[in-house]
N, C-alpha and C positions, 0 to 999 in steps of 0.2 A: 549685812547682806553678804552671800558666800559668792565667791569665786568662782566662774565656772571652769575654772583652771587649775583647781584646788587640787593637790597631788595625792590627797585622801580617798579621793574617787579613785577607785582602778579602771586602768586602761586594758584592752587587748594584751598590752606590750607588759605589764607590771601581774599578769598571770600564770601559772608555771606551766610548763610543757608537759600536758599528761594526755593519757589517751583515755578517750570516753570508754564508758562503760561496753558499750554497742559496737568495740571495731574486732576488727577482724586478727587481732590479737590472740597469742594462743600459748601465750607461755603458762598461764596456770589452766588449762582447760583440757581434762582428757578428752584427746581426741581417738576415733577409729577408723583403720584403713592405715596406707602409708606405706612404707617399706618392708615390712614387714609385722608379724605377732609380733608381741611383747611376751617374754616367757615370765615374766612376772604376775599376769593377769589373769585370771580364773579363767577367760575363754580361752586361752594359749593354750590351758593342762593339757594331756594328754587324757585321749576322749578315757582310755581305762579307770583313770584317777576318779572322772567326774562322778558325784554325788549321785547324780541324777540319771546317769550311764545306762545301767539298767532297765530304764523305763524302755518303750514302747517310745519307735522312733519317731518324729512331726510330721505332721501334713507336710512343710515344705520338705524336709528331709525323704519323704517318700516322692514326691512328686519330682523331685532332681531327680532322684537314686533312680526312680523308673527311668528317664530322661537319659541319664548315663547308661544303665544298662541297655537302654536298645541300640545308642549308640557303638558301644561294645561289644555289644551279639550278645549279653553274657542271662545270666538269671537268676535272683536271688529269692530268700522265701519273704513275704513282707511281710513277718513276724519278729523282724529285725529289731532289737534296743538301739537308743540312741546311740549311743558311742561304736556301735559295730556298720550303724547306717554312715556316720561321721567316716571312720577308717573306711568301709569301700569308697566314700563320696571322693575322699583321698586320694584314694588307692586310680579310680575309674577319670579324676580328672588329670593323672598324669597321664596315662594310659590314650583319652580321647583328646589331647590337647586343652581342656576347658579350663580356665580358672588359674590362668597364667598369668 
């Protein structure tokens, strides 16, 4: 008959101090937001750089930009490429205080 005091059994106390899968831990997890970019990361580039620059700017991207500009008084053509809608969104939230 076993012991129920058998030291073979682990206790609470005889487990090692680790953090579950599930906490809020963040040393290996890229995170976004924060202090600032990171110029190491592909959204950091410099909207010129980007691959995809060229394209034809986003619905969100149009929908601020309009947003900014009436704030501004200002007027652009909305035949804008991404990275040109990116620099004014830039440019217009220094400008209107937003995005501080």
């Amino acid at each position: 008959m076993s012991d129920p005091r058998d030291d073979s059994i682990p206790t609470d106390s005889d487990q090692t101090d680790s953090t579950p899968a599930d906490s809020t831990q963040t040393d290996d997890v890229e995170m976004l937001g924060g202090a600032g970019p990171d110029p190491a990361q592909s959204a950091s580039k410099d909207p010129e750089d980007w691959v995809t620059g060229d394209e034809p700017m986003t619905g969100p991207q149009k929908s601020y930009l309009d947003t900014l500009l009436r704030e501004a008084g200002e007027e652009l053509p909305a035949t804008l490429t991404k990275a040109e809608a990116s620099e004014h969104i830039d440019r217009l939230q220094k400008l209107t205080g937003r995005g501080q």
